[in-house]
C-alpha positions as CSV (number, residue, x, y, z in Angstrom):
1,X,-2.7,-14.7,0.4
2,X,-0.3,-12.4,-1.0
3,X,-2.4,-9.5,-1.6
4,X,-3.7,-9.8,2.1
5,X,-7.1,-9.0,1.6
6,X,-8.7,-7.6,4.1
7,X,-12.1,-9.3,3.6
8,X,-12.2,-11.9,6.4
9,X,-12.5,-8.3,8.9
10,X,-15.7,-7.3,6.7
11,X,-17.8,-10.4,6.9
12,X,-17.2,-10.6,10.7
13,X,-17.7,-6.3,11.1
14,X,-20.8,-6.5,8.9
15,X,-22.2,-9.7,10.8
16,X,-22.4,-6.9,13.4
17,X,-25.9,-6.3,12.2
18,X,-25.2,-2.5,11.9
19,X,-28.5,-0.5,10.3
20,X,-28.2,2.7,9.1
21,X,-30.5,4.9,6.9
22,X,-29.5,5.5,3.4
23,X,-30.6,6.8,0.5
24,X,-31.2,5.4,-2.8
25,X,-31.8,2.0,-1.5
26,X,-34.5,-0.7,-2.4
27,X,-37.1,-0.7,-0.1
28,X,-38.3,3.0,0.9
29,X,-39.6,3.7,3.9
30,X,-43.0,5.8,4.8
31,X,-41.1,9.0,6.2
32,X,-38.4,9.7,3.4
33,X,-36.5,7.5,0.5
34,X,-34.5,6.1,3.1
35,X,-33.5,2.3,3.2
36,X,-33.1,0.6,6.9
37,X,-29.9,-1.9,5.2
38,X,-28.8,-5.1,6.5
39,X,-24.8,-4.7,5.2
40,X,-24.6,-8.5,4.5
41,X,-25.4,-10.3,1.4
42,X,-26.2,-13.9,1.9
43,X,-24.1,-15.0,-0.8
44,X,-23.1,-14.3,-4.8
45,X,-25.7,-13.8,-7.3
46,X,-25.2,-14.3,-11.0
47,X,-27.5,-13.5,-13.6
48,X,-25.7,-12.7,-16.5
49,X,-22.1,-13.9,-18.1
50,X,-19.2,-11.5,-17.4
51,X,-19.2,-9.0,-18.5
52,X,-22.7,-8.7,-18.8
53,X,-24.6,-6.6,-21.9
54,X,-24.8,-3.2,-20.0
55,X,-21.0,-3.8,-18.8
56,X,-19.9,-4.6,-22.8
57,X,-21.7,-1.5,-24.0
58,X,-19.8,0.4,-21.5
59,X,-16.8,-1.0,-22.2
60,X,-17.1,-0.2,-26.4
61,X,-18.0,3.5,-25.2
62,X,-14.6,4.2,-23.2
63,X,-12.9,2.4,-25.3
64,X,-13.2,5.3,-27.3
65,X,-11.6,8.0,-25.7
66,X,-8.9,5.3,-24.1
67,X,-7.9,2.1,-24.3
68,X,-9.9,0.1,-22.1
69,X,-8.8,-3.3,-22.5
70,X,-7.7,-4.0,-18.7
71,X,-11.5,-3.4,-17.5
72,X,-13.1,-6.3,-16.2
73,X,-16.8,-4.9,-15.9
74,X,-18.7,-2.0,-14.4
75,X,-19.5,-1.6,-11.2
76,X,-22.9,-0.5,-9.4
77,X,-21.4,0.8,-6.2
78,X,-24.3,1.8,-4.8
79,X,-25.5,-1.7,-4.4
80,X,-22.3,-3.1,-3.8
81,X,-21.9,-3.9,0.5
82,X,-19.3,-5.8,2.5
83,X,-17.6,-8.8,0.7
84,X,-19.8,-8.3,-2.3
85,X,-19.3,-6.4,-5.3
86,X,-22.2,-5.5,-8.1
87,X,-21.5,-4.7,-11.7
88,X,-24.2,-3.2,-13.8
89,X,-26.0,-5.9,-15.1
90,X,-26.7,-6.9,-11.8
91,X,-24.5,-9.9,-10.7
92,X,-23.4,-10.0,-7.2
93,X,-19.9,-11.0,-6.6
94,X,-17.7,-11.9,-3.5
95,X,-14.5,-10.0,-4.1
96,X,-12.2,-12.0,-2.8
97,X,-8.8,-9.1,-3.7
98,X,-10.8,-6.1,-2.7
99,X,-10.1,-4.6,-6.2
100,X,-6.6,-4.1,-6.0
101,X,-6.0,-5.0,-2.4
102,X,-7.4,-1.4,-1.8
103,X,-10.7,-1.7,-0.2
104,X,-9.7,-1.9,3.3
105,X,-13.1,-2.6,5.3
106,X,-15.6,-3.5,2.5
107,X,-18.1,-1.7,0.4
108,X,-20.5,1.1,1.6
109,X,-19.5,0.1,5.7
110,X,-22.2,1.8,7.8
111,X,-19.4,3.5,9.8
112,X,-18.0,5.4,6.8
113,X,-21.6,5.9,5.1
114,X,-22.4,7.8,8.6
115,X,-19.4,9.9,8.7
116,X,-19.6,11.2,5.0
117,X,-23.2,12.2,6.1
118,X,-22.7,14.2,8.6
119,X,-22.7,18.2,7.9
120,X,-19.5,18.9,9.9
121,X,-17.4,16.9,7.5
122,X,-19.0,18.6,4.1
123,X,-16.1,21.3,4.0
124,X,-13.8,18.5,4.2
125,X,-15.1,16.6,0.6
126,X,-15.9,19.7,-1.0
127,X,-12.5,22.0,-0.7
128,X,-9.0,19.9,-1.8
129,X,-6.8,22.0,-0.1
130,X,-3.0,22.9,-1.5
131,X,-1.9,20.8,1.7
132,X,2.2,22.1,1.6
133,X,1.0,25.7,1.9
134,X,-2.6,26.2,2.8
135,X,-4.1,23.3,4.9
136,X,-6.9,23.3,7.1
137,X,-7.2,24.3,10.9
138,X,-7.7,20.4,11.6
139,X,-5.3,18.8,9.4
140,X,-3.1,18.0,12.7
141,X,-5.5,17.3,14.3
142,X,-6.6,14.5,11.8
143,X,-3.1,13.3,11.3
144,X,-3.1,12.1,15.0
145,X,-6.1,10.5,14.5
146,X,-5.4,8.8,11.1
147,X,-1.8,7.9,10.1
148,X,0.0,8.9,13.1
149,X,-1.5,6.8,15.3
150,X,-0.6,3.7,13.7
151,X,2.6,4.9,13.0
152,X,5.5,2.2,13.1
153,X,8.3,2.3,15.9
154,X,11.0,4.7,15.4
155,X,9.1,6.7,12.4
156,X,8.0,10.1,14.0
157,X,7.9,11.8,10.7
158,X,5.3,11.8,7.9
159,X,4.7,12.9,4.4
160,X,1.0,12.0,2.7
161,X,0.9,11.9,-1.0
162,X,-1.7,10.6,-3.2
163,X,-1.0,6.7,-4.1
164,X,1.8,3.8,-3.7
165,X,4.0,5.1,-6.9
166,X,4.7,8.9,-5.9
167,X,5.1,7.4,-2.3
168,X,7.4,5.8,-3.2
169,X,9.0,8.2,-5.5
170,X,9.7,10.8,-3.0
171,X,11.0,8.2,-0.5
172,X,13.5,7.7,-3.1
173,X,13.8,11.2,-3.3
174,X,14.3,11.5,0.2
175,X,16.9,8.9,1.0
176,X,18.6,10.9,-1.8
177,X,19.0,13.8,0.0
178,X,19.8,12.0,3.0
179,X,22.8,10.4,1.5
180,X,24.4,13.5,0.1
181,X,23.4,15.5,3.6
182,X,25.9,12.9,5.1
183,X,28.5,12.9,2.3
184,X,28.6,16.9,2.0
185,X,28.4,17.5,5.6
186,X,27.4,21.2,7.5
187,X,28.1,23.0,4.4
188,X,25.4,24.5,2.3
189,X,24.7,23.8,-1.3
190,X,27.7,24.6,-3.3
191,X,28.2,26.4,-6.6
192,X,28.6,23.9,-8.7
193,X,25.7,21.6,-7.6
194,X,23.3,24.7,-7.9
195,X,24.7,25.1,-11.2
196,X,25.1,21.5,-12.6
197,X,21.8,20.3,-11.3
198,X,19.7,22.3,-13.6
199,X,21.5,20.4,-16.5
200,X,21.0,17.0,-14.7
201,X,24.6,16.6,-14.3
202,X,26.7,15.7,-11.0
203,X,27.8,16.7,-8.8
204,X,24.6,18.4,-8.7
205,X,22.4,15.5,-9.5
206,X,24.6,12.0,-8.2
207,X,24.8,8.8,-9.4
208,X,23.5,7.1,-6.7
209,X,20.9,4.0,-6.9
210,X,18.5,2.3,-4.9
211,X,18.6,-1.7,-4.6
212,X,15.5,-3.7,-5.4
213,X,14.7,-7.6,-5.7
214,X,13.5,-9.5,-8.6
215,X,9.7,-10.3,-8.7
216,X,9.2,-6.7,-6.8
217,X,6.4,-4.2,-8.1
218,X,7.0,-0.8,-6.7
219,X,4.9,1.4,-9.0
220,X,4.6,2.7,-12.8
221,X,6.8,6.5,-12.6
222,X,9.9,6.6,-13.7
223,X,12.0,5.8,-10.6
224,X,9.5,3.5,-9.4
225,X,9.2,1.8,-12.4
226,X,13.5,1.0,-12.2
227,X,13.0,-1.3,-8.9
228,X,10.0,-2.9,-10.4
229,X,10.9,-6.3,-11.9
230,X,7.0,-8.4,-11.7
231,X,5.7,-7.8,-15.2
232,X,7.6,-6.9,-18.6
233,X,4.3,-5.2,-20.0
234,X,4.8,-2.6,-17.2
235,X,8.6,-2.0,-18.3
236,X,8.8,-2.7,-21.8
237,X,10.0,0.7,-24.7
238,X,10.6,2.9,-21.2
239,X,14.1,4.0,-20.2
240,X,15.2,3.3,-16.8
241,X,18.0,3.8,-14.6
242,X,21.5,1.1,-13.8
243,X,20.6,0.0,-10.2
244,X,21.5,-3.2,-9.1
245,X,18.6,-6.0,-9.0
246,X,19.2,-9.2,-6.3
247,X,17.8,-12.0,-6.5
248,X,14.5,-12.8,-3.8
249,X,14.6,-15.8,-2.1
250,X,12.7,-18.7,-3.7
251,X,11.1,-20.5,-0.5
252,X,10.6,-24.7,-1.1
253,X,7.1,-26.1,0.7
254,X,5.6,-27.0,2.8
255,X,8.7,-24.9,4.8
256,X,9.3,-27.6,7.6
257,X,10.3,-30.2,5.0
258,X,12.8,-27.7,3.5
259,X,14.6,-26.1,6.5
260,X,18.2,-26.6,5.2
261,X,17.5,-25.6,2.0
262,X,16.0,-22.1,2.1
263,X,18.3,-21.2,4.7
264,X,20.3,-21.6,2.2
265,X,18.8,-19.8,-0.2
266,X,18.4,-17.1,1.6
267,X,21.9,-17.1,2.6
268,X,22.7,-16.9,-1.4
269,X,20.5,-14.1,-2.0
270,X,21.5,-12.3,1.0
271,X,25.1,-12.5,0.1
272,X,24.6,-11.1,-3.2
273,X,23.0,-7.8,-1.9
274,X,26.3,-7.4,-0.7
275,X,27.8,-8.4,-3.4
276,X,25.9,-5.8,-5.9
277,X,26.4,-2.9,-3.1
278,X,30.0,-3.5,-3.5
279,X,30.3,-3.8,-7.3
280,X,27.9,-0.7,-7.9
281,X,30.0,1.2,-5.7
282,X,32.9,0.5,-7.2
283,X,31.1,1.5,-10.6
284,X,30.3,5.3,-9.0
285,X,26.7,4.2,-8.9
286,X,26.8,4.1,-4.9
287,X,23.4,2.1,-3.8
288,X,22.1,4.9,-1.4
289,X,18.9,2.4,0.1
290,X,17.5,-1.0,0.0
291,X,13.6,-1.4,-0.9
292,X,11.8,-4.3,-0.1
293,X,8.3,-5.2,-0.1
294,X,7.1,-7.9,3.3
295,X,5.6,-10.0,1.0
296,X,6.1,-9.8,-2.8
297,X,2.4,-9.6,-4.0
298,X,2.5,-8.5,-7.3
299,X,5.3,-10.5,-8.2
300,X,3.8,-14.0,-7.3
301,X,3.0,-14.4,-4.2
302,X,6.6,-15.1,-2.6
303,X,7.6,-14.9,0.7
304,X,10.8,-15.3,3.1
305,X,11.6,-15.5,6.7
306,X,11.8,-13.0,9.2
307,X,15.0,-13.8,9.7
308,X,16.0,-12.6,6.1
309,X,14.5,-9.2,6.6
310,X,16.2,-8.7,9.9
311,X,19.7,-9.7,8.1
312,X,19.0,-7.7,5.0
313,X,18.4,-4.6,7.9
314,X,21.6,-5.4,8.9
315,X,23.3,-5.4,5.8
316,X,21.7,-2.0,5.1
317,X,22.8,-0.5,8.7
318,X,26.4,-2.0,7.6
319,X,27.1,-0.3,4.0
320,X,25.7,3.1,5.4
321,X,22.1,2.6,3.2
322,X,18.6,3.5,3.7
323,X,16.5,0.9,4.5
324,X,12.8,1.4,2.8
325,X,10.2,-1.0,3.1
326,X,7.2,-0.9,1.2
327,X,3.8,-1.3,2.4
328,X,1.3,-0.4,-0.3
329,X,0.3,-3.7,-0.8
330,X,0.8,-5.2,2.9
331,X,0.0,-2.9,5.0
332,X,-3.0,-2.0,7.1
333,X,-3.7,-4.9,9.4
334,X,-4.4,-8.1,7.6
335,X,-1.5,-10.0,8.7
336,X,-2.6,-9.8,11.9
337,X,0.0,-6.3,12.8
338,X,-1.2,-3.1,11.6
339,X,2.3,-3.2,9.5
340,X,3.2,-6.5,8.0
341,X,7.3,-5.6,8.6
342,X,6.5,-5.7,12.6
343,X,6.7,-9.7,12.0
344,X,10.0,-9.4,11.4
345,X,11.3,-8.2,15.3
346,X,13.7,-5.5,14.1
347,X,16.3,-4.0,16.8
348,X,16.5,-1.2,14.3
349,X,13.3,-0.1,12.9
350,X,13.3,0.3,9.4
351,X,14.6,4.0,7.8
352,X,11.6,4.5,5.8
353,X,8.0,3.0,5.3
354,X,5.6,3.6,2.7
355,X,2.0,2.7,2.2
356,X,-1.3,3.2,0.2
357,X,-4.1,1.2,-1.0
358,X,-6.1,0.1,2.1
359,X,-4.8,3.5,3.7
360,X,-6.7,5.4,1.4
361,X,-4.3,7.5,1.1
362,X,-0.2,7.6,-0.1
363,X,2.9,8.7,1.6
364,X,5.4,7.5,3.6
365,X,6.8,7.5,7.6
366,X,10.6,8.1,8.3
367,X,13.2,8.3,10.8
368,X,14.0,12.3,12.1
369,X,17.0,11.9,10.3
370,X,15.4,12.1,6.9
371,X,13.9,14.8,7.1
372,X,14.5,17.3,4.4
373,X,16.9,20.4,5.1
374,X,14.5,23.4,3.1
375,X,10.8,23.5,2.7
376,X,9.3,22.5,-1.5
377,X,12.4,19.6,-1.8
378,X,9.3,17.0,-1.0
379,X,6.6,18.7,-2.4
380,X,3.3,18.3,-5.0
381,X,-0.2,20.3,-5.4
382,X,-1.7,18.1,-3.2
383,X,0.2,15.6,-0.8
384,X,-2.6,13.7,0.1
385,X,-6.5,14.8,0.6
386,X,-7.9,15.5,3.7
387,X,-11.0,13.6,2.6
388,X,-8.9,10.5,3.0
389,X,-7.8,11.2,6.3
390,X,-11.2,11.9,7.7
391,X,-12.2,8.2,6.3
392,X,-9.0,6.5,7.2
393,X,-9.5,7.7,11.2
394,X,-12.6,6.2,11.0
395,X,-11.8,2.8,9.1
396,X,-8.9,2.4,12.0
397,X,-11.7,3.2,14.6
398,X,-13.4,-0.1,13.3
399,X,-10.2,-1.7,12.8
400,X,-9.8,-1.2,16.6
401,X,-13.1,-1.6,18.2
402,X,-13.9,-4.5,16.1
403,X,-10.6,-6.3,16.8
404,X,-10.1,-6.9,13.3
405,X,-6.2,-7.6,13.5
406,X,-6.9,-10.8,15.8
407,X,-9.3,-12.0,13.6
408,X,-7.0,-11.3,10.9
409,X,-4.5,-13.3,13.0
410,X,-3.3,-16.8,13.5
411,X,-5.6,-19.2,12.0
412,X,-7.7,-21.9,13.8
413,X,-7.6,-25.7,13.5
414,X,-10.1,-27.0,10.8
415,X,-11.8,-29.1,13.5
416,X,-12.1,-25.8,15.5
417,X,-13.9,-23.8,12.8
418,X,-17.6,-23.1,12.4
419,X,-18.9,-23.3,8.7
420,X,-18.9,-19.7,8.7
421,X,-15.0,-19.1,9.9
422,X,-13.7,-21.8,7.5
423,X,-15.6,-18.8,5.0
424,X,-14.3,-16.1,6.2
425,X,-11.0,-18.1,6.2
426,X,-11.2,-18.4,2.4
427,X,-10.5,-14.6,2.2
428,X,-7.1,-15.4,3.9
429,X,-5.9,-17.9,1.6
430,X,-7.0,-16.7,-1.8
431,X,-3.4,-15.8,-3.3
């Protein structure tokens, strides 16, 4: 459940019977080598072990030029619809994480297979624009269509980037700046910061630190990688930065049997965030933000009440620190809100948010108030790819007509379920 999968939308949007002409598919037609598709398998396939032959000689062949120990098998993409994923030996199976929680309506969806079809959008696969100094005419335009209009209350800003790590890198990099705007003031940059900066020293470049949780997974760069505390493999010979870690709470079930006692462990990890923003700023290592991700995913699966995030905002709000959720993994829609962290009933929305994955594309939405002082201080070659936005307006236009985010809702009653919901159910309760 944690890496809420998207995959109980794509069995009920493909059981839409939607037909569209494609090429390279089985069964040609008399007027071109065009398939009509039904986007539904009627179940897995298996016909070889995993991996398979082709899949193992593939494997020995990257292997050379990297290591290529974490891959599972290859993948036949263009046979690969809805729930289902094909490797190349030809076994057809019902990806139940959608990859890495990153697949946000299925495999080869009609909608998108249309849209990448269609001559007006050619320019938009073909040139990757520099998008900080030369975008395109529509890349407003497609903004509003995409991110901005699912963006979360009291965020007006954004910043795309490429994936969840450097989204989260320059939100770190942003609540930065935000916190020494506020300490410095009106006044420009001074002498000494210009100077001292360039040798990584303060008060050009300030101690300050971001608070994470144990069992979080933020990403793999360098700042990223400090407030990441799931997996030692990820961590281990890499030097990382002193910023305070607090515990996450450690929910008992089932939760109505165990009232008194997560309270109360939630109280006790709640009061030592305060305790470590206290402590690292008497250590000159002031904690400038708070990350937290909705649902720790990567970490195992762990939860904790609504009414823990809403205190943890408040705690933020009252030691003058950013509050930054993360979103990579959560985000999207399958928890039945577009954003998982609108659960929560916050009477301050969060500072920051950042997201990825099912977006199919990185960067993050903020409050006005972080928004950088000089143009290049949030910057890359590419933040972000039009290409993505193009497909991501067009996965929330399923999202919407569809009504995937009540089915991805509250969950029926066993004795209220057809044999095919309890299926599609399955999807929801995989983690």
């Amino acid at each position: 459940m944690a890496s809420m999968l998207l995959t109980r939308w794509l069995a009920c949007s493909f059981q839409r019977n939607y037909r569209l002409l494609v090429p390279g598919s089985r069964h040609i037609s008399q007027a071109a080598a065009k398939v009509d598709v039904e986007f539904d398998y009627d179940g897995p396939l298996m016909k070889t072990e995993v991996p398979g032959p082709r899949s193992q000689e593939l494997m020995k062949k990257l292997n050379i030029i990297q290591n290529a120990e974490a891959v599972h098998f290859f993948c036949n993409y263009e046979e690969s619809r809805g729930n289902y994923l094909v490797d190349v030996d030809g076994n057809r199976m019902l990806d139940l994480y959608s990859q890495i929680s990153s697949v946000p309506i299925g495999y080869s969806h009609p909608a998108l297979l249309k849209l990448v079809q269609q001559p007006q959008n050619a320019s938009t696969f073909i040139n990757r624009p520099a998008l900080g100094i030369l975008p395109p005419e529509n890349f407003v335009e497609k903004l509003r269509e995409s991110l901005l209009s699912v963006a979360p209350k009291g965020m007006s800003q954004l910043i795309t980037m490429a994936c969840g790590s450097c989204s989260n890198e320059n939100a770190f990099k942003t609540i930065f700046m935000w916190y020494r705007s506020k300490e410095r003031g009106q006044t420009g940059f001074s002498k000494e910061e210009l100077e001292t900066c360039m040798v990584n020293q303060a008060p050009g470049c300030p101690d300050y630190s971001i608070l994470s949780f144990m069992g979080a997974f933020h990403g793999r760069t360098m700042g990223c990688l400090a407030t990441t505390h799931s997996k030692a493999i990820h961590k281990i010979d890499i030097p990382s930065f002193d910023w305070p870690i607090a515990p996450f709470p450690r929910l008992k079930y089932p939760l109505e049997e165990f009232v008194k006692e997560n309270k109360q462990e939630e109280a006790r990890c709640l009061e030592e965030v305060e305790d470590l923003i206290v402590k690292y700023r008497k250590k000159k290592k002031t904690v400038a933000g708070i990350i937290v991700e909705p649902i720790q995913s990567e970490g195992g699966d762990n939860h904790a009440s609504d009414d823990f995030f809403r205190k943890l905002r408040d705690i933020s709000r009252k030691h003058g620190c950013a509050f930054l959720v993360d979103e990579v993994q959560t985000g999207g829609g399958c928890t039945g809100k577009f954003w998982a962290h609108e659960h929560w009933g916050l009477d301050d929305p969060a500072d920051v948010m950042t997201f990825s994955k099912k977006m199919m594309t990185g960067g993050f939405f903020h409050k006005e108030e972080f928004r950088p002082n000089a143009p290049y201080r949030i910057f890359n070659t590419w933040l972000g790819d039009p290409s993505k936005n193009l497909l991501l307006a067009e996965v929330i236009s399923v999202i919407k007509r569809e009504d995937l985010l009540t089915i991805s809702g509250p969950v029926p009653p066993v004795h209220q379920q057809s044999k095919r919901t309890r299926h599609l159910l399955l999807f929801r309760h995989s983690r």
